[in-house]
C-alpha positions in Angstrom: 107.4 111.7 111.9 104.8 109.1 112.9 104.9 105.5 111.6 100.9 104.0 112.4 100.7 100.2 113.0 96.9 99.7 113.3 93.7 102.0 113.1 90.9 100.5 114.6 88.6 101.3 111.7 86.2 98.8 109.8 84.9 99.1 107.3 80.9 99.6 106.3 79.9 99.4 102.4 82.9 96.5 101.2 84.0 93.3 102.3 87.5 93.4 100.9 89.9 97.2 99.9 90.7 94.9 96.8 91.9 98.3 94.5 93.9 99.1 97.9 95.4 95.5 98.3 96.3 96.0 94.1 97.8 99.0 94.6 99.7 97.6 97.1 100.7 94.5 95.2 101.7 96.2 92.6 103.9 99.3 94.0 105.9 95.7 95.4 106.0 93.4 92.5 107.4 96.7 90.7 110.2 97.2 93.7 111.4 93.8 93.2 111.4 93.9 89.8 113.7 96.9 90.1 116.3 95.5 92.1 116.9 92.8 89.6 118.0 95.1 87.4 121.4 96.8 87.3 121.6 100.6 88.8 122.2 101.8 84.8 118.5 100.0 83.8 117.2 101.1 87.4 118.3 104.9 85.9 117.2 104.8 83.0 113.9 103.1 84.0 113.5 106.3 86.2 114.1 108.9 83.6 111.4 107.1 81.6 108.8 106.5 83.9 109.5 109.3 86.3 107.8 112.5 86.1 110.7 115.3 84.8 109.6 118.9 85.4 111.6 119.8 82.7 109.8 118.1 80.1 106.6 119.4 80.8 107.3 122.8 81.5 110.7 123.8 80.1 109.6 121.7 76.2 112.5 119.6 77.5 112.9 116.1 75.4 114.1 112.8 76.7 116.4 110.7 74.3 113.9 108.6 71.6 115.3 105.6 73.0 113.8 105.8 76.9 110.9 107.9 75.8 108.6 104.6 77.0 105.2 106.7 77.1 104.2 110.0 76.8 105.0 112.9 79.0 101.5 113.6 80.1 101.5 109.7 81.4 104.3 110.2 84.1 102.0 112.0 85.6 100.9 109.1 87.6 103.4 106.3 86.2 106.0 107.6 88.7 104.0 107.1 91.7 104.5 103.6 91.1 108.5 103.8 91.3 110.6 104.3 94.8 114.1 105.0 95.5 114.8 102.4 98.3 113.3 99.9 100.3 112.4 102.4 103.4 110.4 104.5 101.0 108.3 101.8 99.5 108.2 100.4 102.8 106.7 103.2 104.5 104.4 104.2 101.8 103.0 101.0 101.2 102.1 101.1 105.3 100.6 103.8 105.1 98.3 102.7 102.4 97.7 99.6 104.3 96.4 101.6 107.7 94.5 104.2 106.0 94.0 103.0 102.3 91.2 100.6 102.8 88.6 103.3 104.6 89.2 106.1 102.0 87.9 102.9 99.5 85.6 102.2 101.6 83.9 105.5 102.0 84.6 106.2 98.0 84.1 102.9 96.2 86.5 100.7 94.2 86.4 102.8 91.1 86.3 106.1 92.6 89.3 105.1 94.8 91.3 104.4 91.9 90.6 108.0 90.3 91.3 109.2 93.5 95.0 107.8 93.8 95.8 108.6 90.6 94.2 111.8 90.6 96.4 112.9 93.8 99.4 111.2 92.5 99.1 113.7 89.4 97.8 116.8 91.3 101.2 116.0 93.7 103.4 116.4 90.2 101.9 119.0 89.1 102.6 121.0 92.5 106.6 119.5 92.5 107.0 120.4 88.7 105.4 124.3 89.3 107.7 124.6 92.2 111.1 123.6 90.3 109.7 123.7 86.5 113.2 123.4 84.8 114.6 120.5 86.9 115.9 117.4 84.9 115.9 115.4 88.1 112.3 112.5 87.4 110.4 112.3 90.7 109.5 108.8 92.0 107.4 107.7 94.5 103.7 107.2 95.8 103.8 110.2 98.3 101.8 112.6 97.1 99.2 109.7 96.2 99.4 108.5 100.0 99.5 112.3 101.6 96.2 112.7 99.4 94.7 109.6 101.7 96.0 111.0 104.7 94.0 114.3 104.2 90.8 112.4 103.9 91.4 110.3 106.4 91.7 113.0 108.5 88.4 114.5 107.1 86.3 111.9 107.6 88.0 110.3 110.4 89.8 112.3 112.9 88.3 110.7 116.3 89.4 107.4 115.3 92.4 106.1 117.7 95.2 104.4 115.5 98.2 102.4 116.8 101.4 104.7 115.8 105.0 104.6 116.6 106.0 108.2 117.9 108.9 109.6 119.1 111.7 106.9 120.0 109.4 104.3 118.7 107.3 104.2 121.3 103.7 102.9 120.8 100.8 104.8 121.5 97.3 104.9 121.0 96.0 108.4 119.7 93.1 109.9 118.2 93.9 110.2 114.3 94.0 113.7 114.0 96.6 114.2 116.2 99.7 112.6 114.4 98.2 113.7 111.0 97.6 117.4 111.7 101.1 117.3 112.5 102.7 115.6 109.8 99.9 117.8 107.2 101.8 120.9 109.2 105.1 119.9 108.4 104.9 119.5 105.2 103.3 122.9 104.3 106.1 123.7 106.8 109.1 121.9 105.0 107.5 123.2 101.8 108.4 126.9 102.4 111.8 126.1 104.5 113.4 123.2 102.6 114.7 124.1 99.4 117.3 121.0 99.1 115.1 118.9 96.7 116.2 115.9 98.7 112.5 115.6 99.7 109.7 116.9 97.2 107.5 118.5 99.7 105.7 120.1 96.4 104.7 116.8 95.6 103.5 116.1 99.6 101.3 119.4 99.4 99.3 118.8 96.5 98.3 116.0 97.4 97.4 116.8 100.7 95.2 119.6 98.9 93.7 117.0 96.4 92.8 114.3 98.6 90.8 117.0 101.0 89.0 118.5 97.8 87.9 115.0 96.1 87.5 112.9 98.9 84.5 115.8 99.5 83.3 114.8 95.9 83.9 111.9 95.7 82.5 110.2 98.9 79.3 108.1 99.0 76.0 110.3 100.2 75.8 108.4 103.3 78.9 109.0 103.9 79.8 112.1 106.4 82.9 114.0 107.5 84.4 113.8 110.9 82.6 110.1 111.7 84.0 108.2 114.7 84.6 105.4 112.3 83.4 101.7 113.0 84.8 99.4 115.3 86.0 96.7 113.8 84.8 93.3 115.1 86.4 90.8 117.4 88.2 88.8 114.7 89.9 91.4 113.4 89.8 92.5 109.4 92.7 93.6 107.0 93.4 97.6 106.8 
């Protein structure tokens, strides 16, 4: 486990990773909203909005009453939902490191399809691997492992800022902390059958973000750039 601080990556084609910086906002406002509700509304808010295997595989139904969209919506409304403040927290920084090139190199709206496409591509993956389970999954993970993957496409030489081992700081090329943490996921996925951690939901969309980010990108755009140094003032990620 790696926790980045800083990449120093600028960005090219935008001024400003506004759908990033929204995505952001939102995941947040969301969170606190949450915890101003009691742990029964916080429950029942997850069975609604969190994607449930079980009721897309298995014909399962949810009571009438917390059926608040339809099934084939959780596919991305759950990425928007966390269980505590260390997974929002480290979800929403890696978003903030990495978030804003993967928009740069794709564009606003094609960074929002991208999200969303990887956040449902992760589901999919989690409810194939456990298709009866009546447990919702939560969380932006498989929409955040999908920009790691194309970070690491198109920028692997790029040194980032990361806290490794003890916490100890260290500058290191990009590829480097997220080849491993791509590895151990495929890893944890065939070893770690607990279903404390959806690593189904890790892997697919570590496999989406590689595949679209290829489609997606802009022309000019090429894989394995050095990125661009940002300048002297400094920029958000």
């Amino acid at each position: 486990m790696f926790l980045p601080i800083h990449d120093q990556n600028g960005l090219r084609y935008i001024k400003r990773a506004y759908v990033n910086y929204a995505l952001i906002i939102v995941n947040l406002l969301i969170w606190i909203a949450m915890r101003r509700e009691t742990v029964l509304e916080q429950n029942t808010l997850q069975m609604a909005l969190g994607f449930i295997p079980g009721t897309v595989f298995n014909g399962d139904r949810l009571d009438a009453s917390i059926a608040l969209v339809p099934t084939w919506a959780t596919f991305v409304t759950y990425a928007f939902f966390h269980i505590d403040t260390m997974h929002v927290a480290v979800n929403m920084l890696f978003l903030w490191v990495f978030g804003d090139n993967i928009e740069d190199a794709l564009g606003h709206i094609r960074y929002a399809f991208f999200f969303l496409a990887c956040a449902a591509f992760g589901a999919l993956v989690h409810g194939l691997t456990d298709p009866t389970s009546q447990l919702p999954l939560i969380g932006a993970s498989g929409a955040v492992s999908g920009v790691l993957s194309a970070y690491v496409l198109l920028h692997p030489r790029v040194r980032i800022w990361a806290l490794v081992l003890f916490g100890i700081p260290l500058p290191l090329p990009a590829f480097i902390p997220l080849l491993l943490w791509i590895g151990e996921q495929f890893y944890m996925l065939a070893t770690d059958h607990s279903g404390m951690v959806s690593w189904g939901a890790h892997t697919g969309g570590i496999v989406a973000g590689a595949v679209l980010v290829i489609i997606l990108k802009r022309r000019s755009v090429h894989l394995f750039d050095r990125g661009t140094p940002k300048p002297a003032e400094g920029g958000g990620e």
